[in-house]
N, C-alpha and C positions, 0 to 999 in steps of 0.2 A: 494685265493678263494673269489670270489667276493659275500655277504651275500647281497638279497634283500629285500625289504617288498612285498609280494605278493598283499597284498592288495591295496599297489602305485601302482605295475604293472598292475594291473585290470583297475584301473583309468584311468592310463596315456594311455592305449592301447585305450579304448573307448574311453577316450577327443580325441585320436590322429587320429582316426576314425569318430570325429563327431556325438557321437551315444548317444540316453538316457538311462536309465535303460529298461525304457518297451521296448526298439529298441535289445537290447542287449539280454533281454528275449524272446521276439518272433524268433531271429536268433539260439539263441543257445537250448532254450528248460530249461534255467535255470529259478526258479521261480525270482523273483525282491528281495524278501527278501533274498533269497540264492546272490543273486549278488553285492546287498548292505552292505553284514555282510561279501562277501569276502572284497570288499573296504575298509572295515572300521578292516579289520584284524580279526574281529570274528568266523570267520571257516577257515579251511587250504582253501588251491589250492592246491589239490591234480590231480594224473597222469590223471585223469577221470573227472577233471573238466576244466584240459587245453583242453582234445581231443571235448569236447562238447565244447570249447569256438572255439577252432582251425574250427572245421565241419561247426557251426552256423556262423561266418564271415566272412568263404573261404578262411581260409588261413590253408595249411600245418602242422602238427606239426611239425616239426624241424623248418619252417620258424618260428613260432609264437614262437620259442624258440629264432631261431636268431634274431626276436626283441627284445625279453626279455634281450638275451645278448649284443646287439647293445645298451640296454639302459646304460649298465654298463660298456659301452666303450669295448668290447669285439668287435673286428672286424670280420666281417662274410665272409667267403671265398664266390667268385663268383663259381655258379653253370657251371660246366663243366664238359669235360669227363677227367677221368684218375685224379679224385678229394684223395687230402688226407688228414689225420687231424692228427696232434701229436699233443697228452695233456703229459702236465708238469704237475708235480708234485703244486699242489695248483691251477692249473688252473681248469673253471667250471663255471658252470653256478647253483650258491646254492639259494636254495630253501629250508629253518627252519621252521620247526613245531614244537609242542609239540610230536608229539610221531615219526616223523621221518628225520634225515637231509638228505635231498636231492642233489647229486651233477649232474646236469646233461650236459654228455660229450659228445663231438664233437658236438658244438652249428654252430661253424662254417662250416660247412658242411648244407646245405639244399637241401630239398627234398630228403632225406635219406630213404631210407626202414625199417631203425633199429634207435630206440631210447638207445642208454646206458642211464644207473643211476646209479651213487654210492650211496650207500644206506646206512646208519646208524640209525638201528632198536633201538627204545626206550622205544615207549609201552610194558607192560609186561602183560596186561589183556585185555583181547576181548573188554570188557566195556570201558575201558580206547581209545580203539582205536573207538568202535563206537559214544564215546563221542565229539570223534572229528569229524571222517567221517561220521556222520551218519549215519554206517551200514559198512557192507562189501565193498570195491572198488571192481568195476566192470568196464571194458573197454573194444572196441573192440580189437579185434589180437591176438598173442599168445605173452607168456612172458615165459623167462630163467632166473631163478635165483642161483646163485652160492654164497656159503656160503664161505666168506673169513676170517671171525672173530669169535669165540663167538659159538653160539648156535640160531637156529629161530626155533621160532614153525609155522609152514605154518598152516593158516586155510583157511577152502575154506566152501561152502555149501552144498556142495553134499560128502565129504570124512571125515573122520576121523582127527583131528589135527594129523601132523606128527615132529619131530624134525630133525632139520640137522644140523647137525655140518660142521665146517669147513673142506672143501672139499667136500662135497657132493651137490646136483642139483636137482632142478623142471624143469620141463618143463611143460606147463597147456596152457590151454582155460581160457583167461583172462576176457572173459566174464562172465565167472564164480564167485561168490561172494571171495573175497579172502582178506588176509590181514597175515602180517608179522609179529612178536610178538618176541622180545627178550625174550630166556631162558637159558642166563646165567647171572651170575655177572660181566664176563666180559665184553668189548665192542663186539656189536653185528652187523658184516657189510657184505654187499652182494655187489654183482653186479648184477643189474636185466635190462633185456636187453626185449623191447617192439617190437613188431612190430609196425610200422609207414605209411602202405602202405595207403595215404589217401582215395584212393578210395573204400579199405577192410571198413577203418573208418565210412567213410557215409554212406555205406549200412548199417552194424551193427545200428550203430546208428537210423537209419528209419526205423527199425524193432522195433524200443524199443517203 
């Protein structure tokens, strides 16, 4: 599994583009201090700040994924019909935080409809996780999540905290404030599946 610094890949994506910080903030709608302190590693790169980075530069989520993994020598299948993607066991595209490891699969595949993420929940307290995201994540599309490990407490802003144990499923409006919260001692892991339709993306996003 190939481990990044996100806040290299922030960098090396805008050098690779030509672009300044204020160039990078008028495109995507991030403030410059938010895009400085991802560079420098000080806040995640979370799923909701790749789609504002993806919307703001014109490029796709799964593609701005397949750069990401093109940078880690991950080779990206050509876009065509009748496309497939087998992941191995360690293969992925990881993305580490404090409160969540992110594995995100079938990198090679672009312009996808559907984002996967393996998902290993670490935060155990709302505070804990707004400490890092700022707040609830919010994104356009809809998202699936499926409890494979452990125990999550789904919060959202308009419902009640719910707990899912292994085997059981969300399905939401991910526009909605939300956030995943380990509530067991054991390890706590999901599959959480995005929708990716970029054009769903950009509207959502010019509404906000």
């Amino acid at each position: 599994m190939a481990q990044i610094n996100p806040g290299q890949t922030v960098r090396a994506l805008r050098n690779r583009l030509g672009l300044t910080l204020q160039e990078v903030s008028e495109r995507t709608g991030l403030a410059i201090s938010t895009i400085s302190k991802l560079e420098m590693g000080k806040i995640s790169l979370s799923y909701e700040k790749l789609l504002q980075l993806s919307v703001g530069l014109g490029i796709d989520i799964s593609q701005l994924l397949g750069l990401l993994a093109k940078s880690q020598e991950i080779d990206s299948a050509p876009s065509a019909p009748g496309r497939r993607s087998v992941q191995r066991l360690g293969e992925g595209l990881s993305v580490e935080t404090p409160c969540y490891l992110q594995n995100f699969l079938a990198v090679d595949v672009l312009n996808k409809q559907l984002v996967p993420i393996y998902v290993e929940v670490r935060a155990r307290t709302i505070e804990e996780f707004k400490a890092e995201f700022g707040g609830l994540i919010r994104h356009a599309g809809e998202e699936f999540g499926y409890v494979l490990e452990g125990e999550i407490a789904f919060h959202t802003e308009f419902y009640a905290p719910v707990v899912l144990k292994a085997g059981e499923s969300v399905y939401f409006d991910s526009g909605m404030g939300h956030a995943y919260l380990a509530a067991s001692e054991t390890p706590c892991r999901l599959l959480s599946i995005c929708s990716g339709n970029e054009e769903h993306i950009v509207e959502r996003f010019q509404k906000r």
